[in-house]
N, C-alpha and C positions, 0 to 999 in steps of 0.2 A: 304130495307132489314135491320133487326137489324146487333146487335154487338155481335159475341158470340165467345167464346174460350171452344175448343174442347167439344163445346156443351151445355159449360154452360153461358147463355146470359146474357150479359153487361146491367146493368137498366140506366135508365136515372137518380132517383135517386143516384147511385153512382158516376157517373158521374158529376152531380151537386156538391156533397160531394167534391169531388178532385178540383172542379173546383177554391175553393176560393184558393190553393195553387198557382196557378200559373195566375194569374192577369196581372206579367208581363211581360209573355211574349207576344211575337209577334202574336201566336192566342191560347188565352186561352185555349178553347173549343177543338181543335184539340191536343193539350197539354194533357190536362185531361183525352181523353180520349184515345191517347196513354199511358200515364200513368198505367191505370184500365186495359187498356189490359194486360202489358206486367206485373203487378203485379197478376193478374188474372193466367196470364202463370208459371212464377213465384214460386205462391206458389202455384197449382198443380204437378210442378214437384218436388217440396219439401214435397208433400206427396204419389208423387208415391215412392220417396227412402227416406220415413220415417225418415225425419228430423226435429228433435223437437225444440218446442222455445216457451218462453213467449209469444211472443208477432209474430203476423207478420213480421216487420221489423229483428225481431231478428230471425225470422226460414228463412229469402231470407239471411243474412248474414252469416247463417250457410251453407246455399247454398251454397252459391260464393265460402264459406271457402274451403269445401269438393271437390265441381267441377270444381272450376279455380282455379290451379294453377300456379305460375312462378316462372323462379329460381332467383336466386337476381344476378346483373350486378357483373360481375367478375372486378378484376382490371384495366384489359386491356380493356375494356369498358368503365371506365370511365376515362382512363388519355386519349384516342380517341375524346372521348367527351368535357373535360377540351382541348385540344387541337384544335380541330375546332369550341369552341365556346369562345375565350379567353375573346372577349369583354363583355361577361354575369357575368363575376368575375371580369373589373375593375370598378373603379368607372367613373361617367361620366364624360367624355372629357368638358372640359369649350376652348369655345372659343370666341373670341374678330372676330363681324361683321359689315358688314357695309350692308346698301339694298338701293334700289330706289323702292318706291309704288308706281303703275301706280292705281287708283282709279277707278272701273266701275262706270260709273254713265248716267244716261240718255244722255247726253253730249258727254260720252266718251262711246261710248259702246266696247264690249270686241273684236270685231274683229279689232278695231284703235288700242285699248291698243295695241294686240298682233303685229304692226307693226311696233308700234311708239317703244315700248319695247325693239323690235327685234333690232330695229338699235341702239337704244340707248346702248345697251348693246357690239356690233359689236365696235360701237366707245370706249366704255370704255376697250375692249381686247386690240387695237390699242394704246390705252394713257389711263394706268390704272392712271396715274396722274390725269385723268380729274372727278373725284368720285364727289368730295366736289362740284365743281363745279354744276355740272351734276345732282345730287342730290338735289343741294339749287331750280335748275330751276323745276324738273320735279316733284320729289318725293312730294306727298299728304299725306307723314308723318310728323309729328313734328321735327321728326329726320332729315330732309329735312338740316334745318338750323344748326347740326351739323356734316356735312358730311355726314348724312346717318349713323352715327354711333348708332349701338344697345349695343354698350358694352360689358358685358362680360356675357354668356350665358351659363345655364348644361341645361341639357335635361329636359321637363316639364314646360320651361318658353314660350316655343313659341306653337300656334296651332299645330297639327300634321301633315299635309300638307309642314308646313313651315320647320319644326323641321328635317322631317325624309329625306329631301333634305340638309337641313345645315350641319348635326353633319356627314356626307359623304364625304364633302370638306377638302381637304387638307390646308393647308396653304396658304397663297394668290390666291387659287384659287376661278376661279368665278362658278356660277352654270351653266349649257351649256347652258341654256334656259331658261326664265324667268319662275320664282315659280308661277303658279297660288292656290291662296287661300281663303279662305270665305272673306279678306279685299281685294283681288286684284291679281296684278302682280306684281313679287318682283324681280327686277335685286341681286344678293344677291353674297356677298364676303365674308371669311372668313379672315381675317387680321392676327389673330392667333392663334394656337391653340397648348392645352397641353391636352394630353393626359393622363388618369388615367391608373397605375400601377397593371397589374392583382392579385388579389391575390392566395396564393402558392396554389396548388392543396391540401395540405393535410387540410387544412382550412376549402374546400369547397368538400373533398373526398364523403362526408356522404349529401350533399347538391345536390350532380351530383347523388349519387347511390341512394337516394331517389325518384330524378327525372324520370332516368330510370328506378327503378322495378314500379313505379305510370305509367308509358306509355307502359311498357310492361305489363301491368297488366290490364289497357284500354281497349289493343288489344284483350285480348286473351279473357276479359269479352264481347265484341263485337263478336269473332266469337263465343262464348256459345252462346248468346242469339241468333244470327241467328241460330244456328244449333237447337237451342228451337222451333224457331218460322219455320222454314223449315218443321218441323217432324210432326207440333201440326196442327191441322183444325181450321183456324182463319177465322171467314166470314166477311165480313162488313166495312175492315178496310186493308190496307196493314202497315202490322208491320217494322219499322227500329229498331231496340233493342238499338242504340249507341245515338239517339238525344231524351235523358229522363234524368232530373233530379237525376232519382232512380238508376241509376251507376254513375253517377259524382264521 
């Protein structure tokens, strides 16, 4: 079965046309011609209520303009938002760690790592004095022969796996369970840490009320398009209006 919107059929020529836009995604082809559909929808409803424009792009922008609207975040909206997201406005915590590497390797496969790990880490809650030690014997890091120590770290310097367990840690505390990550298992300590200072809300007032009328604006362009694609005779294809390039 073809591709048709409210009766007027999708070519494979256009199709092609769109195709070179999106290369990268995860499936071209299915991309594209999402895409053709929902522009296809689009600007037919832009000439059922006669809305003018140079260009394509410039009559679906007239669109949107006229049939979604949002109001813009009130104050209290956004000292809400500064409020339960304080650590989005400070800067990044630096903290001073130490780890033990367990290495996977033909040798060691990962169901030893995770036992040999487990106690090793068991021992170091017991006598966190035994690190440097413990460290110099086990760890398959270079860091091995200085205690295990990684220095002083902001966010960005470590994998993200490793990252989004460390910058979590308190202050001497250890992680509950050894980190698994693309180099291994990591018994991992945080030694210490300083924490960044939020900045004042009027700073970043216009940086929050951006954020929320861009999200409330998202939404409300998600349910238009469903309520488009609900109403319209689409064949060939089941339309989601929200996973296209063409509202980003």
């Amino acid at each position: 079965m073809g591709i048709s919107v409210n009766g007027v059929v999708i070519t494979d020529e256009r199709i092609q046309a769109e195709l070179a836009w999106h290369q990268q995604a995860a499936n071209p082809l299915a991309e594209s011609v999402h895409e053709v559909v929902l522009r296809t929808l689009l600007l037919q409803e832009a000439d059922r209520l006669d809305v003018d424009g140079e260009a394509e792009d410039d009559r679906i922008e007239a669109l949107f303009a006229r049939e979604v609207a949002v109001p813009e975040p009130d104050l209290d909206s956004c000292v809400r938002f500064y409020t339960a997201n304080l650590e989005r406005f400070a800067p990044s915590p630096l903290v001073e760690a130490r780890h033990i590497l367990f290495q996977v390797t033909p040798e060691a496969p990962l169901a030893l790592l995770r036992e040999t790990a487990g106690a090793v880490l068991e021992e170091l809650r017991r006598d966190p004095e035994r690190f440097g030690e413990l460290a110099a014997k086990y760890s398959n890091c270079s860091s091995g022969a200085q205690g295990g120590s990684l220095g002083q770290l902001t966010r960005g310097q470590c994998v993200p796996e490793f990252e989004q367990v460390l910058f979590r840690l308190a202050e001497g505390q250890f992680a509950p369970r050894p980190v698994e990550s693309r180099f291994g298992l990591h018994i991992v300590q945080v030694t210490r840490r300083i924490d960044g200072t939020p900045l004042p809300f009027e700073l970043v007032r216009q940086r929050i009320a951006d954020h929320l009328s861009g999200s409330s604006w998202q939404r409300a362009l998600h349910q238009y398009l469903r309520l488009l694609a609900g109403r319209a005779a689409i064949e060939g294809i089941e339309l989601d209006g929200a996973a296209t390039p063409l509202v980003q």
